[in-house]
C-alpha positions as CSV (number, residue, x, y, z in Angstrom):
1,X,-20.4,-21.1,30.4
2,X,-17.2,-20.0,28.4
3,X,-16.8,-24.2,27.8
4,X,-19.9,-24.5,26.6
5,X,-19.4,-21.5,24.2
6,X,-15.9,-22.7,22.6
7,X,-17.1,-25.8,22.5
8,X,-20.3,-24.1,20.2
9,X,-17.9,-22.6,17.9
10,X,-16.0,-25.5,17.3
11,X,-18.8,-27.3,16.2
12,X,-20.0,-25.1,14.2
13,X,-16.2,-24.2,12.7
14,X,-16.3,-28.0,12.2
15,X,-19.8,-28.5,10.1
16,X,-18.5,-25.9,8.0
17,X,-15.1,-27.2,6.7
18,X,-15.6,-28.5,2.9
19,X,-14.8,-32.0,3.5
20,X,-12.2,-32.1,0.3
21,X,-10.3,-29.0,1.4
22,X,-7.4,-30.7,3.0
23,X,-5.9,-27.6,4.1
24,X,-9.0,-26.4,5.9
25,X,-9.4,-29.3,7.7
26,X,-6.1,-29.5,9.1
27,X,-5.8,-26.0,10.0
28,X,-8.8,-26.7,11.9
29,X,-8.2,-29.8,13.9
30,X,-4.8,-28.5,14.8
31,X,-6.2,-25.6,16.0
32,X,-8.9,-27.4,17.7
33,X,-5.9,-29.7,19.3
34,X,-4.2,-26.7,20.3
35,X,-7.0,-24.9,22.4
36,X,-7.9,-27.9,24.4
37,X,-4.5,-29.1,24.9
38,X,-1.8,-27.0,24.5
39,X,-0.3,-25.8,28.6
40,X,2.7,-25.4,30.0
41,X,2.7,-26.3,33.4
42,X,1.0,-24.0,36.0
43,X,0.7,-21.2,33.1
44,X,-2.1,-19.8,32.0
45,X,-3.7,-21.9,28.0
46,X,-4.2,-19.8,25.3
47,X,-7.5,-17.8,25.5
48,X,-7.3,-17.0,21.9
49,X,-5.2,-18.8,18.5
50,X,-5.8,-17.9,15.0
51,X,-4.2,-19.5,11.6
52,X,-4.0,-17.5,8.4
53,X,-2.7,-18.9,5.4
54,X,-2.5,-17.5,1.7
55,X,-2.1,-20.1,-0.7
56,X,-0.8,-18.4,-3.9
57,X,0.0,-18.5,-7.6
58,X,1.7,-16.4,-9.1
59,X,3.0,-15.5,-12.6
60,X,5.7,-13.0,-13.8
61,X,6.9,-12.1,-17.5
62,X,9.5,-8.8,-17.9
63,X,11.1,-7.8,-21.4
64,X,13.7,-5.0,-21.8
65,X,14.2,-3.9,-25.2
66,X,12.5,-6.5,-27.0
67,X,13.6,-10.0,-25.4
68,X,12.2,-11.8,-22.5
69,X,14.3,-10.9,-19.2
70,X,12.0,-12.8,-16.8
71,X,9.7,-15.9,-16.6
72,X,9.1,-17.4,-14.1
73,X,6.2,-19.1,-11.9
74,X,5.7,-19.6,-8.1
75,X,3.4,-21.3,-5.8
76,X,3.5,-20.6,-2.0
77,X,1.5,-21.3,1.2
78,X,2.4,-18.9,3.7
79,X,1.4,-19.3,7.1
80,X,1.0,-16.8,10.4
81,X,0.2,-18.1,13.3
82,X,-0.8,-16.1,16.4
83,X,-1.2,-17.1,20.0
84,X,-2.5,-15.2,22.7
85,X,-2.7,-16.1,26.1
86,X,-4.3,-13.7,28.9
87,X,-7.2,-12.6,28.7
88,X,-8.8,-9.6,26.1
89,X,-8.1,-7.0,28.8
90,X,-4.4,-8.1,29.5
91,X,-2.7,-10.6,27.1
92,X,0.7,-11.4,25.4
93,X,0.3,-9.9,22.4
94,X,1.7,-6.6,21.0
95,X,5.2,-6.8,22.8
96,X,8.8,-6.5,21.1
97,X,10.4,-8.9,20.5
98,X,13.2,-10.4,22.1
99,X,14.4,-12.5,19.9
100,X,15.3,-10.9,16.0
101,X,15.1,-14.4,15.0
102,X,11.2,-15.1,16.0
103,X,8.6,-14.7,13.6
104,X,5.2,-15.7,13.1
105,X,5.8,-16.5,9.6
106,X,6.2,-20.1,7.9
107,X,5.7,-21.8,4.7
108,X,3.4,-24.9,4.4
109,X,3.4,-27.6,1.9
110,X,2.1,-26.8,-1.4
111,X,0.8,-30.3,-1.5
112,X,-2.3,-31.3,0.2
113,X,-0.7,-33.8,1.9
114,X,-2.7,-33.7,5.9
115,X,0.6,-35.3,7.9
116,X,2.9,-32.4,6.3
117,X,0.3,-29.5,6.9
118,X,-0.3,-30.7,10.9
119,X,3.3,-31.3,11.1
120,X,4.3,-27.4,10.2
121,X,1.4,-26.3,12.1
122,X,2.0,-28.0,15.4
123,X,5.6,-26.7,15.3
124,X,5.0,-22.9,14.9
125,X,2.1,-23.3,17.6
126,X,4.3,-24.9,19.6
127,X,6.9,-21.9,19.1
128,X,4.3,-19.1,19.0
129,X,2.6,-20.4,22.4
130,X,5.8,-20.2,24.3
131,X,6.6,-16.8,23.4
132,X,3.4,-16.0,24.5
133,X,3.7,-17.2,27.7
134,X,6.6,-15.2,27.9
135,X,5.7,-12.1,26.5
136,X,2.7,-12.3,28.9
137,X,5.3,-12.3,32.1
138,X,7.3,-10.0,30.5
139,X,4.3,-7.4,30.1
140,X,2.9,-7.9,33.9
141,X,6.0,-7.5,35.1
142,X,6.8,-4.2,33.1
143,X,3.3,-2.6,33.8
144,X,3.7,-3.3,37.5
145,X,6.3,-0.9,38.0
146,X,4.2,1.7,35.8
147,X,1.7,3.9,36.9
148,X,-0.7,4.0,34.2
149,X,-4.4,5.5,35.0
150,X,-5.8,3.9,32.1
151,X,-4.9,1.7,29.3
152,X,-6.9,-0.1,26.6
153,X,-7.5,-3.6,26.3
154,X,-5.3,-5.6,24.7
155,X,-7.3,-7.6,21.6
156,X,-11.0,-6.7,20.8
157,X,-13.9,-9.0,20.4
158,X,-15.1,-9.7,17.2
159,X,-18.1,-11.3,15.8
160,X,-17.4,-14.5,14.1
161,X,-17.6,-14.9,10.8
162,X,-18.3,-17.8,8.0
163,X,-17.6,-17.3,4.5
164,X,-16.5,-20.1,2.3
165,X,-15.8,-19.1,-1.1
166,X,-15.1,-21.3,-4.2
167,X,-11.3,-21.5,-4.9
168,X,-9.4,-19.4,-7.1
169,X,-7.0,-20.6,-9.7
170,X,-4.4,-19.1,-11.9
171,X,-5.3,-19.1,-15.8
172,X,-3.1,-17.1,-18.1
173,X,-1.9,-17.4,-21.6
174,X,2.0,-17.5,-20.8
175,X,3.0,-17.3,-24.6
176,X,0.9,-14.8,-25.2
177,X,1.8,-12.6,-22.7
178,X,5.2,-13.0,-23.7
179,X,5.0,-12.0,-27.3
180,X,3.3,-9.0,-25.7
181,X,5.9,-8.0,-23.4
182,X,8.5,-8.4,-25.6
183,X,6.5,-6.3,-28.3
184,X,5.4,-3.4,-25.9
185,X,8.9,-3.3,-25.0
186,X,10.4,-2.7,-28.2
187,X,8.7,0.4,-28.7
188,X,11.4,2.2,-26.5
189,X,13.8,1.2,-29.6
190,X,12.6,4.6,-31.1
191,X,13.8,6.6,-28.1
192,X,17.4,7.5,-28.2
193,X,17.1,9.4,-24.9
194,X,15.9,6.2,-22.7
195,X,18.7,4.5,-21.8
196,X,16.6,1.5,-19.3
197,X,13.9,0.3,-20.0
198,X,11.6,-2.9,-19.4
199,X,7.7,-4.0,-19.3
200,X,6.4,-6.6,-16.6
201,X,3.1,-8.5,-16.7
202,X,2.3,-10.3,-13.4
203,X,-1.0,-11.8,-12.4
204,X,-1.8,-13.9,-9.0
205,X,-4.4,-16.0,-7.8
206,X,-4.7,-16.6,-4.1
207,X,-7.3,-18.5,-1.6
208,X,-7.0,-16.9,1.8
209,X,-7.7,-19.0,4.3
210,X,-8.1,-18.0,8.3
211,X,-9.5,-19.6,11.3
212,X,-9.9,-18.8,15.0
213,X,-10.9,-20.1,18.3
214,X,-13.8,-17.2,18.8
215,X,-15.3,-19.6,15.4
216,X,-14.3,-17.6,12.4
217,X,-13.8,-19.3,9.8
218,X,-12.5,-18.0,5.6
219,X,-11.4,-19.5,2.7
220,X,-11.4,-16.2,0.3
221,X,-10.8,-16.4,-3.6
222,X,-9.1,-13.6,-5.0
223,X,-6.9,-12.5,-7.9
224,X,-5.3,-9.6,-9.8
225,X,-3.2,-8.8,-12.5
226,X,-1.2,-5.6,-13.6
227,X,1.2,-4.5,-16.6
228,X,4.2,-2.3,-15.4
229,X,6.1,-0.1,-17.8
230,X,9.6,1.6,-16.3
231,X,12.0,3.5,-18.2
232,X,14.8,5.9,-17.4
233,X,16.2,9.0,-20.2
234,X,19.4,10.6,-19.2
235,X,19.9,14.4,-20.9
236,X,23.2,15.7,-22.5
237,X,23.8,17.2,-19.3
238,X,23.7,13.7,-17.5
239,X,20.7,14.6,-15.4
240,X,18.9,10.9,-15.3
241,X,15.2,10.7,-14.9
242,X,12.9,7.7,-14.0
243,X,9.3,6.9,-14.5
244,X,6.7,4.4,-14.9
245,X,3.3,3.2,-16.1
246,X,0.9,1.2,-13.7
247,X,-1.7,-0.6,-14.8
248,X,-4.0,-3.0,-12.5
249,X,-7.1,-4.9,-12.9
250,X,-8.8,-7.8,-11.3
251,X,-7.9,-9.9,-15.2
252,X,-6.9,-9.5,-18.3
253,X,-9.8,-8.7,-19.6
254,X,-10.4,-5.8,-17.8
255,X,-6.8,-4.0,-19.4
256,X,-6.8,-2.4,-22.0
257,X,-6.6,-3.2,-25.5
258,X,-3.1,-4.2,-27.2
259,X,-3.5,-0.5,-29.1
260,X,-4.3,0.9,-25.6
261,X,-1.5,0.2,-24.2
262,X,1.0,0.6,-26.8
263,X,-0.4,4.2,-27.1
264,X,0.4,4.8,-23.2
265,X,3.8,3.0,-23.4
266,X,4.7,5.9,-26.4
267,X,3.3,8.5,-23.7
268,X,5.8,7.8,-21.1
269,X,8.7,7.7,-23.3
270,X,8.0,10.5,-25.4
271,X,7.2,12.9,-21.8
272,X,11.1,11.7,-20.4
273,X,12.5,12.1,-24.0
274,X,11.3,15.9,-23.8
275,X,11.7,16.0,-20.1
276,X,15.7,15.5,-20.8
277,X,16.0,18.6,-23.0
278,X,14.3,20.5,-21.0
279,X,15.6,23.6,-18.5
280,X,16.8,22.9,-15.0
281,X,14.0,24.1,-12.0
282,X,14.9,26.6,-9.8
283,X,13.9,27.2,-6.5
284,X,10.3,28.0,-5.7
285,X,7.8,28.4,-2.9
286,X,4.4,29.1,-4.1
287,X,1.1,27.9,-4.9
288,X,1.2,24.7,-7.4
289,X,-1.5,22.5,-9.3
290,X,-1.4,18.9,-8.8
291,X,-2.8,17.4,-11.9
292,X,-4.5,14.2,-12.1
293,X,-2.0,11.1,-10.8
294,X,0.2,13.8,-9.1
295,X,-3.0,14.6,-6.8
296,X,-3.1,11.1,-5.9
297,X,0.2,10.2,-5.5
298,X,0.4,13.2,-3.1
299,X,-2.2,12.1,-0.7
300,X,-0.8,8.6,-1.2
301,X,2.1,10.1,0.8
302,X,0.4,13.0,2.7
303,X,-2.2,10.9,4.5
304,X,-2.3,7.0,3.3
305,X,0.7,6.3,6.0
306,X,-1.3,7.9,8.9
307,X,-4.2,6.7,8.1
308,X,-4.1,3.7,10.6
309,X,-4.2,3.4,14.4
310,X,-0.6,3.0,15.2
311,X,-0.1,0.9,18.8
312,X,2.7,-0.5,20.2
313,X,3.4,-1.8,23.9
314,X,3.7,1.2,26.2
315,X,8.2,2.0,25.4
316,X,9.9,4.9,24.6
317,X,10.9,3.2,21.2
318,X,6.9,3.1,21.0
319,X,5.7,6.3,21.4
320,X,8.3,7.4,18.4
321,X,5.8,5.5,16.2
322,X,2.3,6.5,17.2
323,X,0.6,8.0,14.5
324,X,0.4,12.0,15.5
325,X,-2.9,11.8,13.7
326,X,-4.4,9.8,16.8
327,X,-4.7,12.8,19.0
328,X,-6.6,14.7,16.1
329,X,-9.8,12.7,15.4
330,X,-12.2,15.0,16.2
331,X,-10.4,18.1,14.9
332,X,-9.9,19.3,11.6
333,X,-7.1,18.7,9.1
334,X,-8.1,19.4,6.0
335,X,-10.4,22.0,4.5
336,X,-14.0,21.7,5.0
337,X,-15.2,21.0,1.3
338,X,-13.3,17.8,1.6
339,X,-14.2,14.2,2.8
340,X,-12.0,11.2,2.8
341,X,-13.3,7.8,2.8
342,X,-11.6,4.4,2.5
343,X,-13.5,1.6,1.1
344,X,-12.5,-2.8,0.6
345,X,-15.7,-3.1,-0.9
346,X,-15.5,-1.0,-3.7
347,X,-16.6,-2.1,-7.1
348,X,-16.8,-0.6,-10.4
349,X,-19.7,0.2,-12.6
350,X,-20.2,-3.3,-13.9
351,X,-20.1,-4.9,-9.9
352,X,-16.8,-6.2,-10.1
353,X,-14.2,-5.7,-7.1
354,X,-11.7,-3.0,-7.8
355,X,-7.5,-4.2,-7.3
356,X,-7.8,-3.3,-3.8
357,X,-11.2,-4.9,-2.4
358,X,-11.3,-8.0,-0.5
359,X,-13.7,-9.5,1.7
360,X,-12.1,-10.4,5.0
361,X,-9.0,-8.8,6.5
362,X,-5.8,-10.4,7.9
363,X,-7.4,-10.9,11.4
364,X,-10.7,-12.8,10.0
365,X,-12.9,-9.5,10.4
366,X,-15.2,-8.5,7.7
367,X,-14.4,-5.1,5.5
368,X,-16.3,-2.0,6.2
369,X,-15.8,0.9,4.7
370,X,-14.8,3.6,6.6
371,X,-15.5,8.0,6.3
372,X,-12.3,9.2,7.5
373,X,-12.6,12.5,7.2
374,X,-16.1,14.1,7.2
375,X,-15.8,18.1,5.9
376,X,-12.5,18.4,7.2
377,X,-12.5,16.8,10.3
378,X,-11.2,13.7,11.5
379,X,-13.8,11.3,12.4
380,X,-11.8,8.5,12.8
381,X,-8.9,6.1,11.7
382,X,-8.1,2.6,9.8
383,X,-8.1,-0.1,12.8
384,X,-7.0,-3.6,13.8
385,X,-8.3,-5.7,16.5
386,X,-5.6,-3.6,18.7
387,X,-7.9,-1.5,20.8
388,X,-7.2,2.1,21.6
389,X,-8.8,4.3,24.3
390,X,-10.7,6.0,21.5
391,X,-11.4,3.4,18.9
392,X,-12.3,0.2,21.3
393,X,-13.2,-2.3,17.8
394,X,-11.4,-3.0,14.4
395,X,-13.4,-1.7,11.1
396,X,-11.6,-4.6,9.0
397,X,-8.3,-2.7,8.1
398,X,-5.6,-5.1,9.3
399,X,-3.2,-5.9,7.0
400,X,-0.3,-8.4,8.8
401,X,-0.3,-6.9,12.2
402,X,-1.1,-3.4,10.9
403,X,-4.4,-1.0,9.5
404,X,-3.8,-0.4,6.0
405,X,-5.9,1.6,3.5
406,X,-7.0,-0.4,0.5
407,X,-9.7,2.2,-1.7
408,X,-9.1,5.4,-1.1
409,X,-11.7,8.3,-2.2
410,X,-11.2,11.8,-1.9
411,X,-14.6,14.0,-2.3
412,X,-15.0,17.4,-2.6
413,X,-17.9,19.6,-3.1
414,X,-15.7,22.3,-4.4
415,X,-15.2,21.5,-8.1
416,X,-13.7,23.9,-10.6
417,X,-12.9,23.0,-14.0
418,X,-9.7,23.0,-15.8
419,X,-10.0,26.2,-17.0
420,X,-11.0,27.5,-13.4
421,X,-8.2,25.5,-11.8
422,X,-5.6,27.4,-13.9
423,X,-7.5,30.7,-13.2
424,X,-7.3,30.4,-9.8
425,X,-3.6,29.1,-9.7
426,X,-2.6,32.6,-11.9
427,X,-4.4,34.8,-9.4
428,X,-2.5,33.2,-6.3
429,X,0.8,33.7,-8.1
430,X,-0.2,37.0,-9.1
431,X,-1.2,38.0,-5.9
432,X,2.5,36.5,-4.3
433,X,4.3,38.6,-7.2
434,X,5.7,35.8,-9.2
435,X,6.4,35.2,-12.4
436,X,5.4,32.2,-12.9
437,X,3.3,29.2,-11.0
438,X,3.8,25.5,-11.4
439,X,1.8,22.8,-12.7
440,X,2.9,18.3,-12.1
441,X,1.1,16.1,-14.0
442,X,2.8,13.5,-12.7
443,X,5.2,12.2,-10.0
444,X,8.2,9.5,-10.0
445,X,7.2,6.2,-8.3
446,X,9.7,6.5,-5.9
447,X,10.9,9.2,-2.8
448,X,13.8,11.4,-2.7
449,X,16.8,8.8,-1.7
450,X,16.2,9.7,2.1
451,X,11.9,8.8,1.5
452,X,9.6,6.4,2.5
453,X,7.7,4.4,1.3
454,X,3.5,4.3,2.1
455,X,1.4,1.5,3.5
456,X,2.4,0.5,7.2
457,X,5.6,-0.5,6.7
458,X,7.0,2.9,5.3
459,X,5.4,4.7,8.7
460,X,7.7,1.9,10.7
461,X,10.9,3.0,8.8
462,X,10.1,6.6,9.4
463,X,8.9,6.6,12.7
464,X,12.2,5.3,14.2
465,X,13.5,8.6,13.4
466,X,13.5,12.0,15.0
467,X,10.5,12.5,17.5
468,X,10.2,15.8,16.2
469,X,9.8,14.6,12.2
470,X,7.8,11.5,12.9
471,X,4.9,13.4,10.9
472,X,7.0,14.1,7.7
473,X,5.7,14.0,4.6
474,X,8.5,13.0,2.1
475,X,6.7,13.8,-2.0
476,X,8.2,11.8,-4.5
477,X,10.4,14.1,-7.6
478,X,7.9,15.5,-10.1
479,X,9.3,14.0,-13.8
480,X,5.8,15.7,-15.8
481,X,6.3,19.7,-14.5
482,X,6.1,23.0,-15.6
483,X,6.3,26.6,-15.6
484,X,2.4,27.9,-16.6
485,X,3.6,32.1,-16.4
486,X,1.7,34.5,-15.3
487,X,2.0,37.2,-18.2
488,X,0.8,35.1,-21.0
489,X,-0.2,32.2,-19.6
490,X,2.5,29.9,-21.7
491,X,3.8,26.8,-20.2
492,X,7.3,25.5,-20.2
493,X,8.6,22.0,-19.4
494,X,11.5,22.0,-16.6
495,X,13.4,18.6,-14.8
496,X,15.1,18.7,-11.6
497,X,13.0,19.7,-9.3
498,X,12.1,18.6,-5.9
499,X,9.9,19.4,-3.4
500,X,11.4,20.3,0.4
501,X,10.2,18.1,3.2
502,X,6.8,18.9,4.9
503,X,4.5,17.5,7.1
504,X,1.1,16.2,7.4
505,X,0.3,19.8,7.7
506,X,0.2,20.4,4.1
507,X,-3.0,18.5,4.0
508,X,-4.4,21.8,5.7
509,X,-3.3,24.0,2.5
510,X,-5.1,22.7,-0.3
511,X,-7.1,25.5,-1.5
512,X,-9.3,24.2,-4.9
513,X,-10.0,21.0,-6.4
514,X,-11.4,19.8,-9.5
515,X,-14.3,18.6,-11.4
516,X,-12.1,15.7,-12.6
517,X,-11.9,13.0,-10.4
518,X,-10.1,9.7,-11.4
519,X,-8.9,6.0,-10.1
520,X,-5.2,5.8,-9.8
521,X,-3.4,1.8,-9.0
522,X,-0.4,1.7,-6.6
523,X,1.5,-1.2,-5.7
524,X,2.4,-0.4,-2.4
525,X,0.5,0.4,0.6
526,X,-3.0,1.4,-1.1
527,X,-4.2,-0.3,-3.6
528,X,-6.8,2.5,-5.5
529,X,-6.8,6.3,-4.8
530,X,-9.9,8.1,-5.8
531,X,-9.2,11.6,-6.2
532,X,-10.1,15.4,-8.4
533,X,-6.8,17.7,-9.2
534,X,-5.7,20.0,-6.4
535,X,-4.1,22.9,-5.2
536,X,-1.8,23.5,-2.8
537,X,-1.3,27.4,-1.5
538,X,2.1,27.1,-0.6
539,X,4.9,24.8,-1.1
540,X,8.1,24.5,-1.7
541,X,10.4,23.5,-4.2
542,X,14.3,23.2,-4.5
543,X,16.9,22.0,-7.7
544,X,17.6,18.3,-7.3
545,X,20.9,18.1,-5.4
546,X,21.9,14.5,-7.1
547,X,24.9,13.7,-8.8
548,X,24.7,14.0,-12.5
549,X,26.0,10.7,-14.3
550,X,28.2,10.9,-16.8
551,X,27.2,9.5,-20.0
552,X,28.8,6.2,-21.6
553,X,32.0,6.3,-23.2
554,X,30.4,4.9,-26.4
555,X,26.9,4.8,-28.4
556,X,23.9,2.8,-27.4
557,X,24.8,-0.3,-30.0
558,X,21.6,-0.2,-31.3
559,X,21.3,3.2,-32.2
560,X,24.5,3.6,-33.8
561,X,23.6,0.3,-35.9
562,X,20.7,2.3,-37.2
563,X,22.8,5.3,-37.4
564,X,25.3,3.8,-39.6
565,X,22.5,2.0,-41.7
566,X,21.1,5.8,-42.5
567,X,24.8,6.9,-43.8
């Protein structure tokens, strides 16, 4: 019976390969190849192989005070392979390595030239297959000595899927694109105080390609392209501080105008020009307004990294990184006016994909989108085809090996408006006797030095830590903040600040939200946060305890040109 089934899917995998897509017909009839043929000796054939390739283009143009910095253009296939061998209850997969030097990762020809493509394809198969066979010894023999009552299975079963999409090519306007680097980024020639400075257009084009033995088959077109802005001021005092302008769309012309972005570019500088001059924070724990981007960027490091099942193979190395939000689906964690979905199949008003969407994950299962939180509580979690004991089935989350969240929206049905927001902030500092509360508009793009980044990968490089502060929430430096004080309700811009290490339990004290919610782009980990302003009750904040830089020994060039020009 299970021969006459794979043999059903390869046949239909087969019928549905487009016969001019070399690439997809040699990933299939290697893989094909491999599942009839591939055995060592007595041990046991692969049960289950999958290939996933993204074939990309991609485009990058930087200027830095006027002049092109960067231009450059590359084209890649990269290729993962995975191998299981087992069965779906008990299988090689999701062991540690042994070997640093193993991966699943390779590059393929960029030409679609067959011989080349099955030549790179049977190698890694070859390579993945016998580690499998390993790992699979490796794991019997480990969970024989190990008492364990119950344990999930090892890799879910999934539906197949077909969905063959036209390809996807890269179009741009390269000399266009640098004129407009070069002219957005001469407008930071009017800003003494920034002393680094550059813009960056990039824009990619990708067909995602991914096949399995279960007879899944995807050949997804997709592409995106953002404008980055980064500058850094330094004050008299030497106190340097850093920010940047994101800007993401699914093409160019979806960004805004030339005027549009010029105007935002002026933004940034002018808010670190004043931030320089401003007074030093002190330190503070009390109730503090999250405006706008800073309310995203704080769930995007509150929640994003625990948002996904985190399983490794039963070690002491991996319970350090199970996510401590596993053990609290079902329970609540954060207020009950607010609901948390994530969703890859977002579109905007118009029906086009937000930066973020996408139609198939890294494992060949279909987006969904997910609630996450329902009134507070924690329904469930991002997951992969890695079972655990309480979500058996992946919801399309996997990104590499991992869940990831892509769209994330934050709903409340508690929304104040600006005026109320700053109402209820005065009252809670009021009623903690201080003088004065604090409002951030916006956050730095990176962590305090000893941070994290989000997505999966940040939760990796933390969770090796501590047992203890494996939930830690590290919040990037505020560089828009101020004072808003209590007596007369003026506000005041300060610099240095940053806020003391919490954890996830800081989800727990946000007390308001706004009327206002907004999209916000990130370049790491999620793509789209969806979110109003916030409160939180209690937090708090201490002076920055970097180094100050000296300044340079002589003049910015430029500006003492100009200066000499005016005498």
């Amino acid at each position: 019976m299970q021969f006459i089934l794979f043999s059903l899917l390869i046949a239909i995998s087969t019928s549905a390969v487009p016969e001019n897509d070399v690439l997809l017909n040699a990933l299939t009839d290697e893989l094909n190849r491999s599942m009839q043929q591939l055995k060592i000796g007595s041990h046991k054939k692969p049960y289950y192989m999958s290939y996933h390739v993204n074939d990309n283009e991609r485009t990058d143009i930087t200027a830095s005070f006027g002049a092109i910095t960067k231009d450059s253009f590359k084209r890649n296939r990269d290729l993962t392979v995975d191998v299981h061998v087992g069965d779906y209850k008990l299988d090689s997969g999701n062991m540690p390595r042994v070997y640093s030097s193993l991966t699943d990762y390779d590059k393929l020809a960029i030409d679609d030239n067959y011989d080349a493509i099955r030549h790179a394809l049977w190698l890694q198969t070859d390579k993945m297959y016998k580690s499998a066979v390993h790992n699979l010894e490796r794991k019997e023999a480990i969970l024989q000595d190990k008492n364990i009552k119950s344990r999930p299975d090892d890799w879910s079963s999934e539906k197949p899927i077909i969905e063959i999409q036209p390809k996807r090519n890269l179009v741009v306007d390269r000399n266009h694109w640098k004129t407009h680097t070069k002219n957005l980024s001469s407008i930071f020639k009017n800003y003494p105080r920034i002393k680094q400075s550059s813009v960056n257009f990039t824009k990619i084009a990708q067909n995602v390609y991914f096949i399995n033995s279960e007879g899944t088959q995807s050949r997804i077109g997709e592409g995106n392209c953002w404008l980055t802005a980064k500058a850094t001021a330094q004050g008299d005092d030497g106190m340097k501080i850093s920010d940047s302008l994101l800007i993401s769309a699914i093409d160019e012309k979806h960004l805004p105008t030339n005027s549009e972005l010029e105007i935002k570019i002026k933004q940034l500088a002018e808010r670190l020009s004043k931030a320089t001059e401003s007074n030093e924070a002190e330190i503070y724990q009390g109730p503090i307004l999250l405006e706008g981007e800073a309310a995203a960027e704080f769930f995007n490091k509150a929640f994003v990294p625990y948002a996904g099942i985190k399983r490794e193979f039963d070690t002491k190395a991996s319970k350090r990184m199970e996510n401590p939000l596993q053990e609290r689906i079902g329970r609540r964690i954060m207020p009950s006016f607010i609901s948390v979905i994530d969703d890859p199949t977002l579109k905007d008003d118009a029906g086009n994909k937000v930066p973020g969407s996408y139609d198939v994950d890294d494992q060949g299962v279909r987006s969904q989108r997910v609630d996450l939180v329902d009134k507070g509580i924690l329904k469930t979690l991002l997951s992969t085809r890695l079972p655990t004991l309480k979500i058996k089935n992946s919801n399309g989350h996997a990104y590499g090996k991992y869940a990831e969240a892509s769209n994330l929206i934050v709903e409340s049905n508690q929304k104040l408006t600006k005026e109320e927001l700053k109402a209820k902030l005065l009252k809670l500092g009021k009623d903690d006797g201080l003088e004065y509360v604090l409002i951030v508009r916006k956050l730095s793009s990176n962590t305090r030095q000893d941070g994290y980044d989000s997505g999966a990968m940040g939760f990796l490089s933390m969770a090796f830590s501590d047992e203890n502060t494996k939930n830690k929430v590290n919040l990037p430096m505020p560089t828009e903040i101020s004072r808003l004080y209590i007596a007369d309700g003026h506000e005041e811009v300060i610099k240095g600040a940053e806020f003391e290490t919490c954890t996830t339990r800081i989800l727990r004290d946000i007390v308001a939200t706004g009327n206002d919610p907004k999209m916000y782009y990130f370049q790491q980990g999620v793509s789209t946060i969806t979110t109003p302003s916030i409160i939180l009750e209690n937090i708090e904040i201490q002076k920055s305890n970097s180094d100050l830089e000296r300044l340079p020994v002589l003049p910015h060039p430029y500006f003492e040109k100009l200066s000499n020009k005016k005498d």
